[in-house]
Jmol script that loads the backbone (N, CA, C; Angstrom):
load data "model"
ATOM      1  N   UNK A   1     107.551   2.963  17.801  1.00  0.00           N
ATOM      2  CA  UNK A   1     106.989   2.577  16.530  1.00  0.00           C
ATOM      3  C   UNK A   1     106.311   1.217  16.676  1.00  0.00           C
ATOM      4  N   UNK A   2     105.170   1.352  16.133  1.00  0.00           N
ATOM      5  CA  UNK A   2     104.374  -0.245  15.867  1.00  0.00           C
ATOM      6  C   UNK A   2     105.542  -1.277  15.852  1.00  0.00           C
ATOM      7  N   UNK A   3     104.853  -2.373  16.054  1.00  0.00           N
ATOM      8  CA  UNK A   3     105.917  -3.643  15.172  1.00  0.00           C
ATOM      9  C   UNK A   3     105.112  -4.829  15.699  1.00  0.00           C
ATOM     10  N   UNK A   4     105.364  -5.509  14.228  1.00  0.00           N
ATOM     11  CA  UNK A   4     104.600  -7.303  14.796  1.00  0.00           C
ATOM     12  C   UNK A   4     105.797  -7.727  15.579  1.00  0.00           C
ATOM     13  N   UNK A   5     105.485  -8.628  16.617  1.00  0.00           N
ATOM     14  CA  UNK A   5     106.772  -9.188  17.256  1.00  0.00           C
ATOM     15  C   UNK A   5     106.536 -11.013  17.534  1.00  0.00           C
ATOM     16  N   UNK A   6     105.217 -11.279  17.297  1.00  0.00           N
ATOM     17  CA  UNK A   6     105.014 -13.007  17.612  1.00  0.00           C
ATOM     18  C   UNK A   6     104.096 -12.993  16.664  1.00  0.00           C
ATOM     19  N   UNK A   7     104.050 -14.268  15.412  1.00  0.00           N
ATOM     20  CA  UNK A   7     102.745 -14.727  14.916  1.00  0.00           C
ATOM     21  C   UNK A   7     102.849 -16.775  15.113  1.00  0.00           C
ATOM     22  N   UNK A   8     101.682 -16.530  15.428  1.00  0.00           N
ATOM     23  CA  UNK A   8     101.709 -18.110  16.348  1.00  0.00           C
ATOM     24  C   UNK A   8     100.454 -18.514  15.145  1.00  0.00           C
ATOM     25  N   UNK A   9     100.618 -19.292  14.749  1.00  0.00           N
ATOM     26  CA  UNK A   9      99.801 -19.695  13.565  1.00  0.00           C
ATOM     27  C   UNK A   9      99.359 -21.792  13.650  1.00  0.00           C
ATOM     28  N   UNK A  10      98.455 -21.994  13.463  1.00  0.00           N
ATOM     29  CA  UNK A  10      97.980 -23.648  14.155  1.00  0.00           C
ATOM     30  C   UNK A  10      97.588 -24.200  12.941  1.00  0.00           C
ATOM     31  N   UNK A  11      97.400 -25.007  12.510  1.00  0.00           N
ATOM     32  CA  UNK A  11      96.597 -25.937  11.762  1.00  0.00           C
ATOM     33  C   UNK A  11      96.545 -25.305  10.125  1.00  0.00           C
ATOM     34  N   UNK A  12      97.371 -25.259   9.649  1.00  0.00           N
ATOM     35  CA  UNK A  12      97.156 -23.965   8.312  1.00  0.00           C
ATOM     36  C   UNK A  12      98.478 -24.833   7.781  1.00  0.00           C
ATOM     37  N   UNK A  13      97.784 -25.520   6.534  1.00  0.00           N
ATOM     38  CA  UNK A  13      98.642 -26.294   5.269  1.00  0.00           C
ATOM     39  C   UNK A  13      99.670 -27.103   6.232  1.00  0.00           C
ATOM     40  N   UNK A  14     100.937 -26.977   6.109  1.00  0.00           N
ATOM     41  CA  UNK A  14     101.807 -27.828   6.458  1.00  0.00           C
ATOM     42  C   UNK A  14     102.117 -27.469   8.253  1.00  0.00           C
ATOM     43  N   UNK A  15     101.367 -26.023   8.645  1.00  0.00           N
ATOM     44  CA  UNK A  15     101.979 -26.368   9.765  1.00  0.00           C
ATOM     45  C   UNK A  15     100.885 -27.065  11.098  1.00  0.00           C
ATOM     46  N   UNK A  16     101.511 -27.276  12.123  1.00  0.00           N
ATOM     47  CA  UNK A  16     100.508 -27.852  12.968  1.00  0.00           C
ATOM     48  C   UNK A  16     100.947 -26.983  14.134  1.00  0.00           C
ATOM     49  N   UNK A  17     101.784 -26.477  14.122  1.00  0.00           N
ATOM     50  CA  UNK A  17     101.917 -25.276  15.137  1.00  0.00           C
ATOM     51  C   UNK A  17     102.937 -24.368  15.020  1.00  0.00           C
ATOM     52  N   UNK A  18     103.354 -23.566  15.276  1.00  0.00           N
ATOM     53  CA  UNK A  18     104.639 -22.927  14.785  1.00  0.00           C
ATOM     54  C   UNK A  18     104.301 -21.296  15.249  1.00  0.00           C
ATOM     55  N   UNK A  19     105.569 -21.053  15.832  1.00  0.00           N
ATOM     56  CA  UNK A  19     105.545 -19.722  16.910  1.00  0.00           C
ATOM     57  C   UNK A  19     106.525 -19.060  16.390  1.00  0.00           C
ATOM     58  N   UNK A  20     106.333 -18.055  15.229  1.00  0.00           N
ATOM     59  CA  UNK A  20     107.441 -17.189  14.943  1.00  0.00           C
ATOM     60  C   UNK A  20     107.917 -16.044  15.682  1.00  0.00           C
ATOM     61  N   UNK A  21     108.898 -15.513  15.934  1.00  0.00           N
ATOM     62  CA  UNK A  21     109.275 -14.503  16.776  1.00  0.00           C
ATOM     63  C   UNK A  21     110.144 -13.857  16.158  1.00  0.00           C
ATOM     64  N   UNK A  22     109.854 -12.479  15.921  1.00  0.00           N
ATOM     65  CA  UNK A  22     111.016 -11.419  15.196  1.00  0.00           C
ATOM     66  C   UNK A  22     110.263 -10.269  15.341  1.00  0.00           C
ATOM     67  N   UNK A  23     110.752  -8.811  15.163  1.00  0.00           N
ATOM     68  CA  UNK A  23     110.650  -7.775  14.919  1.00  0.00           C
ATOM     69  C   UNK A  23     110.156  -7.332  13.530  1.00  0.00           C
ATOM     70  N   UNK A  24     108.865  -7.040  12.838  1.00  0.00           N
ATOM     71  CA  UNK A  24     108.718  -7.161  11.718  1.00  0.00           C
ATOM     72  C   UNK A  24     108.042  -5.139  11.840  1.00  0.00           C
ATOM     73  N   UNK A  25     108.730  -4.606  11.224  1.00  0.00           N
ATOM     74  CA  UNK A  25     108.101  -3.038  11.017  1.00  0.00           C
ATOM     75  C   UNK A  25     107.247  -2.694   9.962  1.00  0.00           C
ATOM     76  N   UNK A  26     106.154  -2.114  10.194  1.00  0.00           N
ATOM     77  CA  UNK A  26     105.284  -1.514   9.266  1.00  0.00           C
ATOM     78  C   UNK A  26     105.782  -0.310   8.461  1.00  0.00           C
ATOM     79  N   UNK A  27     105.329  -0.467   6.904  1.00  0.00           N
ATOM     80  CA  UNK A  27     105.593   0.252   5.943  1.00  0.00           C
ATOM     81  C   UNK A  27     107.099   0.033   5.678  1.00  0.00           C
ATOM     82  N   UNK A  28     107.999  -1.040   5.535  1.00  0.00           N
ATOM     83  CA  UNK A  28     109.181  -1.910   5.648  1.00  0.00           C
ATOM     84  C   UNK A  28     108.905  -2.750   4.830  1.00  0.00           C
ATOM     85  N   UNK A  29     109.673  -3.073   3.972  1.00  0.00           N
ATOM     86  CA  UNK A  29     109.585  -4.785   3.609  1.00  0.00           C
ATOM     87  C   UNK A  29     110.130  -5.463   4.508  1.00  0.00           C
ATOM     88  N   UNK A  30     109.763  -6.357   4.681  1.00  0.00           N
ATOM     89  CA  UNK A  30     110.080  -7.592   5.380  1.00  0.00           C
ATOM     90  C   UNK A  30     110.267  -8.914   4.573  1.00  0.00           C
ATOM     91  N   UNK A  31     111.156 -10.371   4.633  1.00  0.00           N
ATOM     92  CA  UNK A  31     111.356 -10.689   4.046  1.00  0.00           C
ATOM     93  C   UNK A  31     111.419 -12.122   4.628  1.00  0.00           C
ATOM     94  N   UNK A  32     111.102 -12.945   4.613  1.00  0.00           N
ATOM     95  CA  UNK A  32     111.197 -14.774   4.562  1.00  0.00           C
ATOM     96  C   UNK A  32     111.883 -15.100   3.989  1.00  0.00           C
ATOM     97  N   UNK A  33     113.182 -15.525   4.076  1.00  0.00           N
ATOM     98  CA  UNK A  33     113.875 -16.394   3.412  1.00  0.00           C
ATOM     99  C   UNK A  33     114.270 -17.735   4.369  1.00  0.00           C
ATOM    100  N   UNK A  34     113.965 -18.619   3.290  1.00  0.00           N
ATOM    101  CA  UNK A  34     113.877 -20.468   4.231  1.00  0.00           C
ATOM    102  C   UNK A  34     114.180 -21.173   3.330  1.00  0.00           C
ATOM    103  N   UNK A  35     115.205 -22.184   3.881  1.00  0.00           N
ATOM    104  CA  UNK A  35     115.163 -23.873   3.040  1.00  0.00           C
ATOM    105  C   UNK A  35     113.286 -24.123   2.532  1.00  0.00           C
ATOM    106  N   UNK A  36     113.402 -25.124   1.962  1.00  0.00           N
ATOM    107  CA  UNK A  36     112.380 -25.258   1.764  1.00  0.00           C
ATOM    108  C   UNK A  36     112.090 -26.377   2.877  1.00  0.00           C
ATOM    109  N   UNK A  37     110.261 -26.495   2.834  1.00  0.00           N
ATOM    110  CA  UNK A  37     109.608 -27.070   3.732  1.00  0.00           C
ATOM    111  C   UNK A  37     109.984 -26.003   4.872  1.00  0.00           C
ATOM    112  N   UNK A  38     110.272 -25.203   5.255  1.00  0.00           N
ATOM    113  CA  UNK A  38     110.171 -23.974   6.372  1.00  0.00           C
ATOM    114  C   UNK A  38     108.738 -23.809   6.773  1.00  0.00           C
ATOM    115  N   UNK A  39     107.880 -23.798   5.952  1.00  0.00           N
ATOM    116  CA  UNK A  39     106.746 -23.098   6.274  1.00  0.00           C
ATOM    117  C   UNK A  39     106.142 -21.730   5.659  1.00  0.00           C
ATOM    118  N   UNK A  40     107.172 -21.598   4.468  1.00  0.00           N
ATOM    119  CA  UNK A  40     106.510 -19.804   3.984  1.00  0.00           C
ATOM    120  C   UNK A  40     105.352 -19.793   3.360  1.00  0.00           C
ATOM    121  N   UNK A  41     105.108 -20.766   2.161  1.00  0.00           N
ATOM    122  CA  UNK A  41     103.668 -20.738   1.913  1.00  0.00           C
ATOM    123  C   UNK A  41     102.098 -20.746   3.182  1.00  0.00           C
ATOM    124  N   UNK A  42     102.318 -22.195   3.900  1.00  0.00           N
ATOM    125  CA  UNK A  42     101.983 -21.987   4.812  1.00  0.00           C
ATOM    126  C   UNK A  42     101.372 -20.740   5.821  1.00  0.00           C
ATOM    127  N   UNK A  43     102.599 -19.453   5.842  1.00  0.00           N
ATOM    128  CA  UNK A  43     102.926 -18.611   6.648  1.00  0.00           C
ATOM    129  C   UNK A  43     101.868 -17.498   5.611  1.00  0.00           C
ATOM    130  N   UNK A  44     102.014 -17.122   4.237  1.00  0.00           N
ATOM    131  CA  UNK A  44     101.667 -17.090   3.410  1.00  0.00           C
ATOM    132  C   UNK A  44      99.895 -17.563   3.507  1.00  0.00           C
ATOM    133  N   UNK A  45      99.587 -18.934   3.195  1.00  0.00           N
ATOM    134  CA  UNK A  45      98.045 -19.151   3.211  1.00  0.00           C
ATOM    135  C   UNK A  45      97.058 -18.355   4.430  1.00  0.00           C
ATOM    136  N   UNK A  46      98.051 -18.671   5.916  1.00  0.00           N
ATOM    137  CA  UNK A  46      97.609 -17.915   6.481  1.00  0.00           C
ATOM    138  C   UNK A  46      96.827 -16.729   6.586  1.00  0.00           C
ATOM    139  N   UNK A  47      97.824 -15.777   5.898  1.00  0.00           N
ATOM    140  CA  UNK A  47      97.482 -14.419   5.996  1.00  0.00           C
ATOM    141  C   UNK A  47      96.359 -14.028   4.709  1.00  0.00           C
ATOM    142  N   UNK A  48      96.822 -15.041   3.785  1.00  0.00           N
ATOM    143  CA  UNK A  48      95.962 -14.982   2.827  1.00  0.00           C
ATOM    144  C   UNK A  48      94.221 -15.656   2.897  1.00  0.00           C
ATOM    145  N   UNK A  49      94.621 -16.339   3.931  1.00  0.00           N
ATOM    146  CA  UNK A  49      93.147 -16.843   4.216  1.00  0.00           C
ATOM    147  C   UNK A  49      92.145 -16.003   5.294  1.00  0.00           C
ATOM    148  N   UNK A  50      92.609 -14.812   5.626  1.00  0.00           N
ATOM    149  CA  UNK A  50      92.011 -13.847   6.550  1.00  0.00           C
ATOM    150  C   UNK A  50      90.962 -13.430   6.640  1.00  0.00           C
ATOM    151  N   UNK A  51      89.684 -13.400   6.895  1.00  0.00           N
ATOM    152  CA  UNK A  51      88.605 -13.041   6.377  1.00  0.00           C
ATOM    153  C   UNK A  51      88.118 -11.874   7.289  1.00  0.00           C
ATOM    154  N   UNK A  52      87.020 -11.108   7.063  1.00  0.00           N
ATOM    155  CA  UNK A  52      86.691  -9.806   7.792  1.00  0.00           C
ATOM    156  C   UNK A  52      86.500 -10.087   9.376  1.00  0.00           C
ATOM    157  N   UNK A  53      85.816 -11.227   9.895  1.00  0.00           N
ATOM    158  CA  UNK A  53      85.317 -11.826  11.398  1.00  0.00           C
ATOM    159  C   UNK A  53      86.649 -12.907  11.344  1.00  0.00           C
ATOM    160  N   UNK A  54      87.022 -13.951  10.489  1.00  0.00           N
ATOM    161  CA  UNK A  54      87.559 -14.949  10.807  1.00  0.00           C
ATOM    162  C   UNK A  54      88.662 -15.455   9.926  1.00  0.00           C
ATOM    163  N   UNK A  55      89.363 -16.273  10.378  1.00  0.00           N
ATOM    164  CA  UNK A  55      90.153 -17.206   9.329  1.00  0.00           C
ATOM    165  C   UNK A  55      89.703 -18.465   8.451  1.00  0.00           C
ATOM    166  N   UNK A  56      89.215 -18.521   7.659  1.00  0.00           N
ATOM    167  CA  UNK A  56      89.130 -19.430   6.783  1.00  0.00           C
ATOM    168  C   UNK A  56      89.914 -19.787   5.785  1.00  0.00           C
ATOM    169  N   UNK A  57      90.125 -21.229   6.343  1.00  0.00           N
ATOM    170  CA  UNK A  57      91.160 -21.682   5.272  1.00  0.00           C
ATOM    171  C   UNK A  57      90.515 -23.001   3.911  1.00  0.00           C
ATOM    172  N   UNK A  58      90.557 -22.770   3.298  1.00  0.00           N
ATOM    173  CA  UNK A  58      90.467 -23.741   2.099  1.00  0.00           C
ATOM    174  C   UNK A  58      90.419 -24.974   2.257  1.00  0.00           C
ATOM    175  N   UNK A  59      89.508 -26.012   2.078  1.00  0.00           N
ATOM    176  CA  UNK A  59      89.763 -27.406   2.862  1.00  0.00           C
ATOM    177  C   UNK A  59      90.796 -27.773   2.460  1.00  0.00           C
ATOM    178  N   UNK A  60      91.830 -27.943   1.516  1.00  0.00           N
ATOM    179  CA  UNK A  60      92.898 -28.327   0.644  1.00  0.00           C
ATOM    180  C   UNK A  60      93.797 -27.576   1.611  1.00  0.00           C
ATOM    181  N   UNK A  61      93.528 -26.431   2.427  1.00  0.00           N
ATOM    182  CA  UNK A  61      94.925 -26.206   3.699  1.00  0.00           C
ATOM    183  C   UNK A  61      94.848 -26.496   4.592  1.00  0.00           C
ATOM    184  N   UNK A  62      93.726 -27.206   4.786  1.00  0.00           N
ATOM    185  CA  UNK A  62      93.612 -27.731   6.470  1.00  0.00           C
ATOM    186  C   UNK A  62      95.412 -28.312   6.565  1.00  0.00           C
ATOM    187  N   UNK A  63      95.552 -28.516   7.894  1.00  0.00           N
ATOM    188  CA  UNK A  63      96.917 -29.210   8.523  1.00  0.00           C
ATOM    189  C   UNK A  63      95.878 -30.937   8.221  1.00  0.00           C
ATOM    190  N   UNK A  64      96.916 -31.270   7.180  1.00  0.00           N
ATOM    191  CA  UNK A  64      97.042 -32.844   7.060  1.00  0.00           C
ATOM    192  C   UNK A  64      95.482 -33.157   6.483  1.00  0.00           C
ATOM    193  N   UNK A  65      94.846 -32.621   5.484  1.00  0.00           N
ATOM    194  CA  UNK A  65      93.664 -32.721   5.291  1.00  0.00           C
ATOM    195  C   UNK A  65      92.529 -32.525   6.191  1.00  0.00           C
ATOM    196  N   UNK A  66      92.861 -32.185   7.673  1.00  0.00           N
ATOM    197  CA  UNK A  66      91.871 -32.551   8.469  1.00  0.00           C
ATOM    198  C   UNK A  66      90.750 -31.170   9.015  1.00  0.00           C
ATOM    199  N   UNK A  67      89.837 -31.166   8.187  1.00  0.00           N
ATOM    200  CA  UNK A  67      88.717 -30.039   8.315  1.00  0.00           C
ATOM    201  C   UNK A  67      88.260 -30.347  10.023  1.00  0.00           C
ATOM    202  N   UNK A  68      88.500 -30.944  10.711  1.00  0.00           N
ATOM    203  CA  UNK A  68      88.469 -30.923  12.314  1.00  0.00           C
ATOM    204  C   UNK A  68      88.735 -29.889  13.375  1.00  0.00           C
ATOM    205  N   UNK A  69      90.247 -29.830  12.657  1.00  0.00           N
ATOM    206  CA  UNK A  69      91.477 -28.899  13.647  1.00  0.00           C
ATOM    207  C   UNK A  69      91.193 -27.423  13.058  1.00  0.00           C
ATOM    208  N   UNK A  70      91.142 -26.632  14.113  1.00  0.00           N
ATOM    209  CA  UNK A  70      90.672 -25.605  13.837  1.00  0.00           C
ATOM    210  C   UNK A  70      91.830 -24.824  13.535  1.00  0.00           C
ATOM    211  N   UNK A  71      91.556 -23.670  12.493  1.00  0.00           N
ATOM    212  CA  UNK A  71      92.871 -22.652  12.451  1.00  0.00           C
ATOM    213  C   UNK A  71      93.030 -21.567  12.954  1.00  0.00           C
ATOM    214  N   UNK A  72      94.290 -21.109  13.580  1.00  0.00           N
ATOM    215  CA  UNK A  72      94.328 -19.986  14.117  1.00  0.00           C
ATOM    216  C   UNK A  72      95.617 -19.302  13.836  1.00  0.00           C
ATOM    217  N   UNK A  73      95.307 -17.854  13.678  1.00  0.00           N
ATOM    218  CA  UNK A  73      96.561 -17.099  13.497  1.00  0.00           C
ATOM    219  C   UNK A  73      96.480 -15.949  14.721  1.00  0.00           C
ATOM    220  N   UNK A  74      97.714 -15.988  15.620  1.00  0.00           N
ATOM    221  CA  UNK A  74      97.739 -15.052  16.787  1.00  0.00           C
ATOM    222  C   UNK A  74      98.613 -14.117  16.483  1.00  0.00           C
ATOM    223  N   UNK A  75      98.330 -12.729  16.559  1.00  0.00           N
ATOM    224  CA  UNK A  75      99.519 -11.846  16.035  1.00  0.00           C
ATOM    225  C   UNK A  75      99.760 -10.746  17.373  1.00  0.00           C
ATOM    226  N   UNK A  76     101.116 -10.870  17.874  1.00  0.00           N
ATOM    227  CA  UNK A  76     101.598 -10.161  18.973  1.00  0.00           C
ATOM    228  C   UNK A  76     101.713  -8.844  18.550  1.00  0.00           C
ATOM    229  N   UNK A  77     101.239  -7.706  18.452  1.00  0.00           N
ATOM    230  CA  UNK A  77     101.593  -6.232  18.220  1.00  0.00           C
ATOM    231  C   UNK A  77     102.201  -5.250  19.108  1.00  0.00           C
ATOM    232  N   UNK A  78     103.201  -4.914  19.065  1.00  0.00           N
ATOM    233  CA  UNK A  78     103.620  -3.909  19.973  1.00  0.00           C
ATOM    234  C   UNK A  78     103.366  -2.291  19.647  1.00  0.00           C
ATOM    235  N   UNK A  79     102.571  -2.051  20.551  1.00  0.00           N
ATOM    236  CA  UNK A  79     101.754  -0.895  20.325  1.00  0.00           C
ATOM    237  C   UNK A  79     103.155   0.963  20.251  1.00  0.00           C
ATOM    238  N   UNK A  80     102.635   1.903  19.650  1.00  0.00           N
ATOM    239  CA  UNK A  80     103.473   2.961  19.889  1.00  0.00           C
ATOM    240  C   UNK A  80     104.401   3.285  21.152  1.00  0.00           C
ATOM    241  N   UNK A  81     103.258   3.138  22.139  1.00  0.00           N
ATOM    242  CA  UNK A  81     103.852   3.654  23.565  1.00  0.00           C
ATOM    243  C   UNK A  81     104.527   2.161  24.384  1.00  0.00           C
ATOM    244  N   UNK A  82     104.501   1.076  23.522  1.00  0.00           N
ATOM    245  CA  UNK A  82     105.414   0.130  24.193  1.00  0.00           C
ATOM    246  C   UNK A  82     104.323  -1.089  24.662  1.00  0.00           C
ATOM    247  N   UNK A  83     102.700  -0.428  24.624  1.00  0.00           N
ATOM    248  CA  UNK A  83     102.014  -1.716  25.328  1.00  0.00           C
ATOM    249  C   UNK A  83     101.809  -2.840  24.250  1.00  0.00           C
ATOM    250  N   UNK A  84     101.102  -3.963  24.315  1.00  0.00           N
ATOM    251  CA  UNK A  84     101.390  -4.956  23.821  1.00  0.00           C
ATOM    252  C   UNK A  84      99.694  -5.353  23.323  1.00  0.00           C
ATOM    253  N   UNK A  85      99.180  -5.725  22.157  1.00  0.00           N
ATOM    254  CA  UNK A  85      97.804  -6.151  21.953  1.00  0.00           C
ATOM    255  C   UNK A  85      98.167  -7.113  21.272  1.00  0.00           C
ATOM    256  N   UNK A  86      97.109  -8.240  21.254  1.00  0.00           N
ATOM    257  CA  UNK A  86      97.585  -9.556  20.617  1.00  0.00           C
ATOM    258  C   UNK A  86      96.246  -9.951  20.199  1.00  0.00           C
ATOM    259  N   UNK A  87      96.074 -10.294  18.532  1.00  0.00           N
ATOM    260  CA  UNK A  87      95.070 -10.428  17.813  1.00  0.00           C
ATOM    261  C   UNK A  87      94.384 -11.662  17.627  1.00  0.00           C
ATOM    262  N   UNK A  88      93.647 -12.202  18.129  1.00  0.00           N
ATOM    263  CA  UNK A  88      93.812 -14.022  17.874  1.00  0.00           C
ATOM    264  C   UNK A  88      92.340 -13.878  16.664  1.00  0.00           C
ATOM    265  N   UNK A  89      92.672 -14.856  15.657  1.00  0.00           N
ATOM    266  CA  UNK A  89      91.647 -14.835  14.516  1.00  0.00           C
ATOM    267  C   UNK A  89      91.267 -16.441  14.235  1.00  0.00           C
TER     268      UNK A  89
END
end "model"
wireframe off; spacefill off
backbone 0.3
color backbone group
């Protein structure tokens, strides 16, 4: 079965780098639960900032105001038969 297994996410609102790792299954809820300051909005703007070619994020989410640092969201997929594709946006 599919499954996300790494989202590595850079420069997006509060985080400046951050490498999540878990087993997340499609057509599943899945669920974030964190102290706060964790990163879920963040984790959140991300995905919400996705665009058809690219990620664009809102100047107001740059990491630390800074429209410089570029954003990136990397998503590890583990394919049906076990191989591995990894999405960088």
């Amino acid at each position: 079965m599919k499954s996300i297994d790494i989202i590595n996410i850079e420069n997006v609102k509060g985080i400046e780098k951050l490498k999540f790792t878990s087993t997340m299954n499609p057509y599943m809820p899945n669920f974030f639960v964190a102290p706060n300051g964790f990163g879920k909005s963040s984790l959140a703007t991300a995905f919400k900032s996705l665009n058809r070619d690219r990620l664009k994020v809102d100047e107001k989410n740059c990491h630390k105001g800074d429209t410089t640092l570029d954003p990136l969201l990397e998503i590890q997929i583990t394919n049906d038969d076990n191989s591995k594709t990894t999405l960088r946006i």
